[in-house]
Kinemage of the C-alpha trace (Angstrom):
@kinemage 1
@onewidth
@group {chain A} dominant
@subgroup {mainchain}
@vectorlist {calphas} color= white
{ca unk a 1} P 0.000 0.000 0.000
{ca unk a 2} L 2.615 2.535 0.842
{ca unk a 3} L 4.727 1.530 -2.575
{ca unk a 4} L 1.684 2.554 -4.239
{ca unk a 5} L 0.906 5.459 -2.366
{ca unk a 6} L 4.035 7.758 -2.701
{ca unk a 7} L 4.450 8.074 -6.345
{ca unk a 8} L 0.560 9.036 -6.727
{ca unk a 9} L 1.360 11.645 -3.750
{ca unk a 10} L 4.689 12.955 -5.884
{ca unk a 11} L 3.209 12.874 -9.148
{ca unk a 12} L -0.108 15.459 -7.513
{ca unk a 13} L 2.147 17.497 -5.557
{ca unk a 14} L 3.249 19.103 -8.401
{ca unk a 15} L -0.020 19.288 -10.640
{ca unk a 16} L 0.021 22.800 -9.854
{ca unk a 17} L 3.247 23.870 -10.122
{ca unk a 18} L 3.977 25.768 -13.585
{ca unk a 19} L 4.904 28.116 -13.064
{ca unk a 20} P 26.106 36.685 -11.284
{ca unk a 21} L 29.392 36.104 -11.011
{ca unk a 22} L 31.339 36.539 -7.909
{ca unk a 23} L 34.808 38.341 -8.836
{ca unk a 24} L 37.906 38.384 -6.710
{ca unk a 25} L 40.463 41.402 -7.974
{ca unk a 26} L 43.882 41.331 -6.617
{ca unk a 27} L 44.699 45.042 -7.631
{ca unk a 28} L 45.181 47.100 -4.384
{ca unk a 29} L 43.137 50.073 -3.644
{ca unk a 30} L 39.683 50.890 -2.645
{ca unk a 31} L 36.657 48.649 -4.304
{ca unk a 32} L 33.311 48.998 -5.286
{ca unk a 33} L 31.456 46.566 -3.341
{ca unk a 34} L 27.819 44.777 -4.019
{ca unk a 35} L 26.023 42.653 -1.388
{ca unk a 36} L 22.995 40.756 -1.393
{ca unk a 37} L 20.288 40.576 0.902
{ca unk a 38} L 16.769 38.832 0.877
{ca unk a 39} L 14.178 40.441 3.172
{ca unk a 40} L 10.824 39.113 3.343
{ca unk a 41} L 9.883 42.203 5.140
{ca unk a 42} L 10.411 45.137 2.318
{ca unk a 43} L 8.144 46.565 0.968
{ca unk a 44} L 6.460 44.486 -2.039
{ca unk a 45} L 5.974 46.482 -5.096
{ca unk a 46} L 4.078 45.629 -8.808
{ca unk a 47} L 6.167 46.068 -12.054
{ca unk a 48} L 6.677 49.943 -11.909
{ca unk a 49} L 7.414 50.255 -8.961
{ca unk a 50} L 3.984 50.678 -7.208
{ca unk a 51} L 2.824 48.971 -3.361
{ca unk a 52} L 1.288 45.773 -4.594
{ca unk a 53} L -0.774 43.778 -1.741
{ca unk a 54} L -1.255 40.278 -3.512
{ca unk a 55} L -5.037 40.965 -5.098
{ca unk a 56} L -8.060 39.193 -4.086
{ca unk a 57} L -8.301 35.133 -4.545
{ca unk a 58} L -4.461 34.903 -4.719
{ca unk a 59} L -2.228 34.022 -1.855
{ca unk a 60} L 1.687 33.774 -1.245
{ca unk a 61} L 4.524 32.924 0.977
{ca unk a 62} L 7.567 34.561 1.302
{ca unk a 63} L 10.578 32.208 0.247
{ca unk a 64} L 13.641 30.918 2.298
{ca unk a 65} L 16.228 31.523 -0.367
{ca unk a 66} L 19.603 30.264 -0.737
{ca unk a 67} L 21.120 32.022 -3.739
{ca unk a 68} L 20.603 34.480 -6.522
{ca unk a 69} L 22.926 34.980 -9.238
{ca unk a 70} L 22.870 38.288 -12.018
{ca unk a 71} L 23.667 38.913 -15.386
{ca unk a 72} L 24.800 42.635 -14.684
{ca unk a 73} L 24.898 45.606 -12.643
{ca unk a 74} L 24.686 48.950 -14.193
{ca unk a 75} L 25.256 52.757 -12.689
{ca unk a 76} L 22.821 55.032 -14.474
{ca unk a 77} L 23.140 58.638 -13.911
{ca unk a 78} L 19.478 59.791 -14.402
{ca unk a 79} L 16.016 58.535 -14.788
{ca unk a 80} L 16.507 59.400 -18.893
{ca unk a 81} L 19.376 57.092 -18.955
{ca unk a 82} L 18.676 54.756 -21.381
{ca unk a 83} L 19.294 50.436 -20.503
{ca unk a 84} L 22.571 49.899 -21.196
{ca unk a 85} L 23.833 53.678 -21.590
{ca unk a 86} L 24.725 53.786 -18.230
{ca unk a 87} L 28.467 52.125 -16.740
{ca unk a 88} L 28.113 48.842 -16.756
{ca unk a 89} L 30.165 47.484 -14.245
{ca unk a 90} L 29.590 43.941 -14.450
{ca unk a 91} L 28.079 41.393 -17.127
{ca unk a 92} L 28.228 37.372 -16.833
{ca unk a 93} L 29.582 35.117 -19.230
{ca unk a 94} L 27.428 34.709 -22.058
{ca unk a 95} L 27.282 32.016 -25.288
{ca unk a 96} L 25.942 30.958 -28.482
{ca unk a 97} L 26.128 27.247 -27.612
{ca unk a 98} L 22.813 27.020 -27.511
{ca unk a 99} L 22.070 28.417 -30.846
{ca unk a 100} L 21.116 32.463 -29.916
{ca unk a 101} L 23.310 34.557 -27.284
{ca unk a 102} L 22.509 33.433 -23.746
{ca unk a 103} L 23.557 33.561 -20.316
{ca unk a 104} L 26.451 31.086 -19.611
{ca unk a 105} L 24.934 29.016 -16.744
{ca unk a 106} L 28.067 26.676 -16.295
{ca unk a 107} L 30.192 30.304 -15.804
{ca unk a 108} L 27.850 32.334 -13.437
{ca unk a 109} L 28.713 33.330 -9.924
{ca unk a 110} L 26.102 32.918 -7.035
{ca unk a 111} L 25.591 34.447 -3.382
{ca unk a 112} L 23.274 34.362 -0.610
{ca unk a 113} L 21.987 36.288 2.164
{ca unk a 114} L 25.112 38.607 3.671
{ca unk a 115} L 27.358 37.788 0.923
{ca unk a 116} L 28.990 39.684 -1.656
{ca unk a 117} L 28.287 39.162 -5.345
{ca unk a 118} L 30.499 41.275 -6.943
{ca unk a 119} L 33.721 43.269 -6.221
{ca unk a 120} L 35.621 45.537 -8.829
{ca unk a 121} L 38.798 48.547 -7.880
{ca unk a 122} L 37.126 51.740 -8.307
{ca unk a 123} L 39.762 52.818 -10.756
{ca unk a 124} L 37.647 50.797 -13.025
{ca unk a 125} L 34.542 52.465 -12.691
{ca unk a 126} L 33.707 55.779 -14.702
{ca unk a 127} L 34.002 59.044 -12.422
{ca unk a 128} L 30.830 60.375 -11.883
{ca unk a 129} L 27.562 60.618 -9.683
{ca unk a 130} L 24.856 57.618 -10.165
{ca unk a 131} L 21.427 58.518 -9.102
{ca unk a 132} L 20.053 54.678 -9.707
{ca unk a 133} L 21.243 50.967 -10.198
{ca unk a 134} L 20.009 48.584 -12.522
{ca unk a 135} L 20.057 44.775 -11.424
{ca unk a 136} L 19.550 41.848 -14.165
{ca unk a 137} L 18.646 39.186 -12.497
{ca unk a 138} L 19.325 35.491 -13.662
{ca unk a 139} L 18.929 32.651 -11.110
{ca unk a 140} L 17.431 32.296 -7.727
{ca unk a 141} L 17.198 29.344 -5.684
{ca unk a 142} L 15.137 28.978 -2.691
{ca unk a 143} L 12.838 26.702 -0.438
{ca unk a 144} L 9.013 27.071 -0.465
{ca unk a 145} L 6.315 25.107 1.873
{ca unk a 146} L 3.673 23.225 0.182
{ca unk a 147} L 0.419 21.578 1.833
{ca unk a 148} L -0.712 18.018 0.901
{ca unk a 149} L -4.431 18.060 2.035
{ca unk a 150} L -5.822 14.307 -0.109
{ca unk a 151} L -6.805 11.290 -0.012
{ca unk a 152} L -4.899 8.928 -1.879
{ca unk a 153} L -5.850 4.745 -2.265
{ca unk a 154} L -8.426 5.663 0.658
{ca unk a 155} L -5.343 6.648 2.939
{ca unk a 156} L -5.669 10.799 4.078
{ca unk a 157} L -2.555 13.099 3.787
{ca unk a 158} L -2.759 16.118 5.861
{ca unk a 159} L 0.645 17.299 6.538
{ca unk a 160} L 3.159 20.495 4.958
{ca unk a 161} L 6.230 19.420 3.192
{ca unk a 162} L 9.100 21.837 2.272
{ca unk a 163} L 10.830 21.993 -1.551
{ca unk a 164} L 13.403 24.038 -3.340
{ca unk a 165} L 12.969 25.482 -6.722
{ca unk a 166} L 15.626 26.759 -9.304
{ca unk a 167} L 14.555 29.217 -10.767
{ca unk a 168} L 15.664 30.984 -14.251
{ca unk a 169} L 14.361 34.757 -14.299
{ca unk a 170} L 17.177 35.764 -17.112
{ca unk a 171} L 16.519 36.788 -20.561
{ca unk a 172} L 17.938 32.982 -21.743
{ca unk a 173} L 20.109 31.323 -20.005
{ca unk a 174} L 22.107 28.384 -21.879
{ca unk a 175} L 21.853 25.426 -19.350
{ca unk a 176} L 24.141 22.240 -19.086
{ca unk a 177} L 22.988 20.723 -16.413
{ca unk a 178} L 22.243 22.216 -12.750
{ca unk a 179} L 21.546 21.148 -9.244
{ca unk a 180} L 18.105 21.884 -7.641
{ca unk a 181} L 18.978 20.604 -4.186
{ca unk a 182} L 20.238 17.101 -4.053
{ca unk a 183} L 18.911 16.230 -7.944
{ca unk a 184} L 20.845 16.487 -10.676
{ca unk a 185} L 18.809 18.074 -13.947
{ca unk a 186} L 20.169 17.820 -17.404
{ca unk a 187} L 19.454 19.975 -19.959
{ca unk a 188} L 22.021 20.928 -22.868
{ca unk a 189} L 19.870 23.701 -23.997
{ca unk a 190} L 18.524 27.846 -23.794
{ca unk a 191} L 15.662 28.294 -21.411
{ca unk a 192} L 14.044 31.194 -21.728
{ca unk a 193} L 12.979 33.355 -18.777
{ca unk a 194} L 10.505 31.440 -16.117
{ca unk a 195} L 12.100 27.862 -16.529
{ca unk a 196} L 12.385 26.119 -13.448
{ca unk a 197} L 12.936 23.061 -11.299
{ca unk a 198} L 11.375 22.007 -8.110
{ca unk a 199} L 12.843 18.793 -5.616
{ca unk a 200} L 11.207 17.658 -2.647
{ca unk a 201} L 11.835 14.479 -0.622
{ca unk a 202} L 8.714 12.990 1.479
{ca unk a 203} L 8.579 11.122 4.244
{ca unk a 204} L 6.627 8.635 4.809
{ca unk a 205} L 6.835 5.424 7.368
{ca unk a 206} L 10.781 6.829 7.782
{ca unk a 207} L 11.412 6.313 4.250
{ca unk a 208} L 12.516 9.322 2.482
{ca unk a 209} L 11.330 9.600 -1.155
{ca unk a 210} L 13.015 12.210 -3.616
{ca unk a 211} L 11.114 13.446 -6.525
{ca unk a 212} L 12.217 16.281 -8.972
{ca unk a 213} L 9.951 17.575 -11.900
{ca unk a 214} L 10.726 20.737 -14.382
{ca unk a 215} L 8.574 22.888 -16.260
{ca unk a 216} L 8.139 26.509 -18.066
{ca unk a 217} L 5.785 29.376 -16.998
{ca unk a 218} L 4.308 31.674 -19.236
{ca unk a 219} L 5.752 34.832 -21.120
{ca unk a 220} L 5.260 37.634 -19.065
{ca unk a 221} L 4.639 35.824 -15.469
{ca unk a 222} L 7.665 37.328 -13.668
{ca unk a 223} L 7.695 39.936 -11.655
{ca unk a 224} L 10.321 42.778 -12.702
{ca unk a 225} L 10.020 45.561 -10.905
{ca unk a 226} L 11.147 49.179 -12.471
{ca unk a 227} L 9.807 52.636 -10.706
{ca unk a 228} L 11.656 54.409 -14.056
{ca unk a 229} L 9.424 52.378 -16.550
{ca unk a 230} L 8.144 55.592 -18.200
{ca unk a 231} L 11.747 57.029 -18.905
{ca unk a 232} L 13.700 54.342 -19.020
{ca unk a 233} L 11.671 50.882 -19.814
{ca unk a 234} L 13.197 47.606 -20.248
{ca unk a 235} L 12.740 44.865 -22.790
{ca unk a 236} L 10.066 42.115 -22.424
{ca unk a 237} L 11.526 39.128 -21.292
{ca unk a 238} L 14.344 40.884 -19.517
{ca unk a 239} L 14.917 40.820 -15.219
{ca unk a 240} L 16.085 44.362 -14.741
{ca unk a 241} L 15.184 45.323 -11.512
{ca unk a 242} L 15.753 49.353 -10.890
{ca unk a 243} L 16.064 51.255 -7.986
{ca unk a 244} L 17.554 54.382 -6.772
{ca unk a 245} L 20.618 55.114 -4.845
{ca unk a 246} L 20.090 56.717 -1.282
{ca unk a 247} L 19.551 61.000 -1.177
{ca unk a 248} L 23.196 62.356 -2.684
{ca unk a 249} L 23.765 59.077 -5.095
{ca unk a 250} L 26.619 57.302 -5.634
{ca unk a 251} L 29.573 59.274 -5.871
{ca unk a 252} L 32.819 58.151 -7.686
{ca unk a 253} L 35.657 60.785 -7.602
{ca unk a 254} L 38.566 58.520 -8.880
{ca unk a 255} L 40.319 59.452 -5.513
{ca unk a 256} L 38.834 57.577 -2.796
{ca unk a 257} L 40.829 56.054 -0.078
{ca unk a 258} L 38.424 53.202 1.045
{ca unk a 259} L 36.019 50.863 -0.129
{ca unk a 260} L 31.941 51.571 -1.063
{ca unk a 261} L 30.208 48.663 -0.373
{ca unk a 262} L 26.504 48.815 -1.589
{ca unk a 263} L 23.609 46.348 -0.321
{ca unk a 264} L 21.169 45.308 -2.615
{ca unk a 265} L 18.367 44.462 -1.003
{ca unk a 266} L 15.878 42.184 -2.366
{ca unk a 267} L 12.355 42.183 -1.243
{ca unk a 268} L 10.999 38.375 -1.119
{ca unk a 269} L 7.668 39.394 0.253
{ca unk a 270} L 5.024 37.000 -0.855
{ca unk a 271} L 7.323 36.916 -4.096
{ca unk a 272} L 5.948 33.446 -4.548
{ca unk a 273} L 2.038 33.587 -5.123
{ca unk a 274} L -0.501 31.205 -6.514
{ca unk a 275} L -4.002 31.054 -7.129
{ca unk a 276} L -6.121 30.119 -4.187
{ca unk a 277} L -8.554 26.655 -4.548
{ca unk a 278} L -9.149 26.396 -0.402
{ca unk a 279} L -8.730 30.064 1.548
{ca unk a 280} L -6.267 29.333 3.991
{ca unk a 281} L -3.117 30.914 2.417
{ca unk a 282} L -1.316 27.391 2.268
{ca unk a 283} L -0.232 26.278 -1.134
{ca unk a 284} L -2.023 23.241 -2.274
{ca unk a 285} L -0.723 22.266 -5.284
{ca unk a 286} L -3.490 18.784 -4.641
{ca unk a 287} L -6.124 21.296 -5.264
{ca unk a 288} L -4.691 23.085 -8.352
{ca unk a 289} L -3.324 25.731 -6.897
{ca unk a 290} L -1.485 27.342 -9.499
{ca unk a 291} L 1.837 29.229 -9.088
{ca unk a 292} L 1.659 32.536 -10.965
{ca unk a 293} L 4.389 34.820 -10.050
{ca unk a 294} L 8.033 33.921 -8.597
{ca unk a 295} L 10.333 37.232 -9.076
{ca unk a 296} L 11.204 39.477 -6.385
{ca unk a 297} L 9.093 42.273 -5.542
{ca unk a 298} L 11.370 45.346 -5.693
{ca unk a 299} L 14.614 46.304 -4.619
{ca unk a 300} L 16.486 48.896 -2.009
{ca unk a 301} L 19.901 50.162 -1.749
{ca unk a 302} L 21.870 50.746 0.810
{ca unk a 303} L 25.941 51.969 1.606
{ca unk a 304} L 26.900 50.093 4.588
């Protein structure tokens, strides 16, 4: 009975379910620092920028998550500053491997909560003052609770279960193979933005049982969050998240004497949202509840 029982459980669970390089520089002097951090208590915000409570029918949980990578960072001057006019300080491998340009995934750098993402000397970076940052996002990676509420071969299954999902928020991303958790996925192709991969394990009768599924969401079901959207708007398809630089900007002289390190704050609340079935704010992919939205839901910065 409980042979049969676990793969009908791990092939529902997921019914529902659709859906940056880190650079060391040995040249002395001051850097330009980036940090990220995930906080499940900022403010969430809609694509331009606007307060966003999750509207009426959906639901969402704020995710644990474990890394994010980019694809690059970019100092704009001013709201009119066209994407990709600004000083790009950073940009990820990229390749044609997979037939058109895409993110390298096999070359990218990752970071989690705390941890810095990318360092560069000043002396690299353009003199000037930046009044905003733009952030591509490529990857994040993070752990989401799911509730199984079923019966399955006349046995009932009330109980929350915890899974990670990789997910790919970058414009295309050329994918050899990758590592959800524990699983091992293959791939040997592009994935355009909103692929992903989810891993769980359940446990039942102190047997753990792994399962792993992948899948695509739809065009336009990521959240990408840019307050200069009317000035300065961003490709379809893209993860550019823009914010603005605290009162004064950033300020880069070409004669500083110590290090600006900038946090990038990410805000992660309810960045995960689904479709409600039962009204209890538990996802329940069992009862179709279907995932609609998994990118961050704005972004703050901060000099530390």
């Amino acid at each position: 009975m409980r042979t049969s029982l676990i793969p009908c459980l791990l092939l529902i669970i997921l019914s529902g379910l659709f859906s940056c390089k880190k650079e060391t520089n040995s040249t002395n002097g001051p850097k330009l620092i980036f940090k990220f951090k995930f906080d499940p208590n900022q403010e969430r915000l809609n694509n331009i920028g606007q307060a966003a409570a999750l509207q009426a029918g959906h639901a969402g949980q704020s995710p644990d998550f474990n890394k994010m990578s980019a694809h690059y960072i970019e100092l704009a001057p001013t709201t009119l500053t066209a994407l990709g006019a600004g000083t790009i300080v950073y940009r990820a491998t990229e390749t044609g491997a997979g037939g058109s340009t895409a993110i390298d995934f096999e070359k990218s750098g990752f970071a989690g909560d705390g941890e810095v993402f990318y360092e560069t000397p000043l002396a690299n970076i353009q003199a000037g003052k930046y009044d905003w940052l733009r952030l591509s996002l490529a990857y994040q990676n993070y752990n989401v609770n799911y509730y199984v509420d079923t019966v399955i071969s006349g046995i009932p299954v009330k109980q929350e279960f915890t899974g990670t999902v990789a997910s790919f928020i970058g414009f295309n991303t050329y994918i050899k193979n990758y590592t959800i958790k524990d699983q091992n996925i293959i791939v040997n192709a592009n994935k355009k933005q909103g692929y992903w991969g989810f891993e769980t394990t359940v446990n039942f009768g102190g047997i753990n049982y792994p399962f792993s599924t992948t899948g695509q969401a739809p065009e336009g079901a990521t959240t990408v969050v840019n307050p200069l959207f009317a000035t300065s708007p961003v490709p379809a398809g893209s993860c550019v998240v823009t914010a603005s630089f605290p009162p004064g900007g950033l300020n880069v002289t070409g004669n500083e004497t110590s290090d600006i390190v900038v946090e990038i704050s990410l805000s992660t609340n309810k960045s995960f949202e689904w479709i409600e079935v039962v009204n209890d704010g538990k996802w329940a992919p069992t009862k179709g509840e279907q995932v609609v939205d998994m990118g961050v839901r704005g972004m703050k910065l901060k000099f530390l």
